[in-house]
C-alpha positions in Angstrom: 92.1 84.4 107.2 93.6 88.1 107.8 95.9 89.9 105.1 99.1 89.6 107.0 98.7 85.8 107.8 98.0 85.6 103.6 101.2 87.7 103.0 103.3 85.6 105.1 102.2 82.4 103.7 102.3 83.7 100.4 105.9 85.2 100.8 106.9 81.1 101.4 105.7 80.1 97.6 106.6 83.6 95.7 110.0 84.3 93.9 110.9 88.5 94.6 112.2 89.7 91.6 112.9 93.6 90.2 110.1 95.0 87.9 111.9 96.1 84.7 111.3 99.8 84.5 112.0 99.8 80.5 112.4 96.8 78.5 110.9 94.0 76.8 107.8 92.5 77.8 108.6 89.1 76.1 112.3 88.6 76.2 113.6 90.9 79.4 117.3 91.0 80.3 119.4 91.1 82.9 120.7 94.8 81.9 117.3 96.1 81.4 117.3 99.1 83.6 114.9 98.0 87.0 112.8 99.3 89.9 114.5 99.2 93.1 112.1 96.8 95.1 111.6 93.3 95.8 108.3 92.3 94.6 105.8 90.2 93.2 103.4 90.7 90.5 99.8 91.0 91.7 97.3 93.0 89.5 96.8 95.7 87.1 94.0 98.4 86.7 93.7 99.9 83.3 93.8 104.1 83.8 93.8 104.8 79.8 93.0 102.2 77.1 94.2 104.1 74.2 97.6 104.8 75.3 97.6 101.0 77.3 98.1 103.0 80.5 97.8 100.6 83.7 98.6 100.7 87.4 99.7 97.7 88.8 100.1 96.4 92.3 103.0 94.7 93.4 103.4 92.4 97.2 107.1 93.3 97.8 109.4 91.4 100.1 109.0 92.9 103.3 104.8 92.5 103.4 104.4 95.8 102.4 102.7 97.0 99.2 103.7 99.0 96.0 102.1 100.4 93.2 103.4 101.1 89.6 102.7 103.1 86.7 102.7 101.5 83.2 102.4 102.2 79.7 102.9 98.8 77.4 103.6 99.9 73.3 103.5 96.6 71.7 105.9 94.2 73.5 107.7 96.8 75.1 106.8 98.5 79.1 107.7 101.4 80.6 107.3 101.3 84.1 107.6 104.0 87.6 107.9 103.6 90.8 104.1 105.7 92.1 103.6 104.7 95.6 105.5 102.4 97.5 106.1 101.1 101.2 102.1 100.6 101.7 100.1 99.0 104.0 97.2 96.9 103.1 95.3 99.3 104.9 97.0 102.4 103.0 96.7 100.6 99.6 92.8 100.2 100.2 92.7 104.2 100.1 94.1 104.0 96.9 92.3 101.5 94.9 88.7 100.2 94.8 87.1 97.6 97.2 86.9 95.7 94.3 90.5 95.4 93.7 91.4 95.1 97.5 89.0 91.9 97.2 90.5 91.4 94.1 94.5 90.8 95.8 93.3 89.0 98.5 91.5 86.4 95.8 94.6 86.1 94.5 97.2 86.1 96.9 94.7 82.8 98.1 94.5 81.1 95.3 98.7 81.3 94.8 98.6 79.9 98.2 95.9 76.9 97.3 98.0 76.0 94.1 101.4 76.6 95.5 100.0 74.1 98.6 98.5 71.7 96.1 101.8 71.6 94.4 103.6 70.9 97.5 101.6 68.1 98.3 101.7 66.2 94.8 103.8 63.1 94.9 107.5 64.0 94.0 107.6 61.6 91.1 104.4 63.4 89.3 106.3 66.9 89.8 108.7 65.9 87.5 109.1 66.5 83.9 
C-alpha cells in the first residue's frame, strides 16, 4: 500500500485537532494558547533526555506532514512549530528510516483498528 493511499484512508478515522503549544499535558483547555495546524499525533523522537526534549511528528489535515519541537516538565509541554507543510518524501530527509517505517506502522495499524471498529456489531459498540 503507498503512503498517500494510507494518508487518505487514515484521514477517514482521525479527529484534526490543534497541538497545544503551552499547557497541560493532563487536563488541556480550550484557552491554552495552540499551534496553527490541523493535525494528528503520530510519533515522538527523544533529542535530550535530561531536559525531556522530543520531536514529534504530526499527519495534518491536508496529507501533508509537520514536525514539532517539545520539552515536557512534569505534566506541563511546551511545544513549536519546526518544520511544517512536508511531504512524506521531505520528512524522510529529516528523520531516520527507522521512524519513516515507524509512521507508516502506525498510520496502518490506526487504519486496521479504526476498520475493525467499523465492522463490530452496533450493539457491541456501545457502552
Amino acid at each position: 500500500m503507498n503512503i498517500e493511499h494510507l494518508i487518505k484512508k487514515v484521514s477517514k478515522y482521525v479527529t484534526f485537532g490543534q497541538p497545544v503549544s503551552s499547557g497541560s499535558v493532563v487536563s488541556q483547555r480550550l484557552s491554552d494558547p495552540r499551534i496553527p495546524i490541523l493535525a494528528y499525533y503520530l510519533i515522538n523522537k527523544q533529542q535530550n533526555q535530561e531536559e525531556q526534549h522530543y520531536h514529534e511528528i504530526w499527519l495534518k489535515k491536508d496529507g501533508n506532514f509537520a514536525i514539532t519541537e517539545s520539552w515536557y516538565r512534569e505534566s506541563n509541554v511546551t511545544r513549536k512549530l519546526l518544520k511544517d507543510h512536508l511531504s512524506f518524501e521531505a520528512l524522510q530527509k529529516d528523520i531516520s528510516a527507522e521512524d519513516a517505517e515507524a509512521i507508516v506502522i502506525r498510520l496502518t495499524e490506526v487504519i486496521k483498528k479504526s476498520e475493525m471498529d467499523d465492522w463490530r456489531p452496533l450493539s457491541s459498540r456501545r457502552g
